[in-house]
C-alpha positions, 0 to 999 in steps of 0.5 A: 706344356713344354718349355721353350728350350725344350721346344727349340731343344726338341727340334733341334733334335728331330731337324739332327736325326736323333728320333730312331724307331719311330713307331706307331703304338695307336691313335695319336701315341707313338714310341720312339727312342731319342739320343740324347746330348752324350748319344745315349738313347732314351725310350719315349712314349708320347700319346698326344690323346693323353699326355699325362700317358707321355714319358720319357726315361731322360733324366729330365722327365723320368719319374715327373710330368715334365715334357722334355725335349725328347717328347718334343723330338718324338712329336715333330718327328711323328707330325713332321707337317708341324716343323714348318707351323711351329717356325711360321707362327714364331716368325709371325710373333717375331714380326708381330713383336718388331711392328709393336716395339717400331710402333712404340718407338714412333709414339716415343719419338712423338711424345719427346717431340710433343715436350717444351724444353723445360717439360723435356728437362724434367721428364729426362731427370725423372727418368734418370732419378727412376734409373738410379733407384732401379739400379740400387734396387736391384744390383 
């Protein structure tokens, strides 16, 4: 599985032109060669059948089985159908993820609405002693 900032890495390169060669080598397994970031190409060979088979020669990936931005390029370029998938559902989680976080606010909102002064003075103290030994835990 590749990382986010190579998914969003390896689009950016597919939407920039930089997949050159794209060419098919059998079912679902493609090569193609990709400029990386100083232009220089890097030869990728993905087999989305098989992706232990993938590789690319970036310095990144060469010699591991990490999927780089390069693969990722080669895959959006070979199934370009799946550019507009792949920002759809990140706009449904973007959507889904607001609608959660404006839920949960409004139950915070309620709660604090629910408290009598003195349980709200307590719980903001408790909250602000919490902060405190955050803080020197961590900073």
């Amino acid at each position: 599985m590749a990382s986010g900032a190579s998914l969003w890495r390896g689009l950016d390169n597919v939407e920039q032109g930089r997949v050159k060669n794209l060419r098919p080598v059998g079912k679902g397994a493609f090569d193609a060669e990709v400029e990386g970031s100083a232009n220089l190409p890097y030869t990728v060979h993905v087999d989305t059948a098989h992706v232990r088979q993938s590789y690319c020669d970036c310095p990144h990936a060469a010699g591991t089985r990490r999927i780089c931005k390069h693969m990722v390029a080669t895959v959006f370029a070979a199934y370009p159908q799946q550019i507009d998938a792949f920002k759809w559902e990140v706009e449904q989680a973007e959507l889904e993820y607001k609608r959660e976080e404006e839920a949960h606010r409004a139950e915070l909102v309620r709660y604090v609405n629910s408290l009598k002064k003195g349980e709200l003075r307590k719980a903001l103290l408790d909250a602000l002693i919490e902060l405190e030994e955050r803080r020197d835990r961590w900073w």
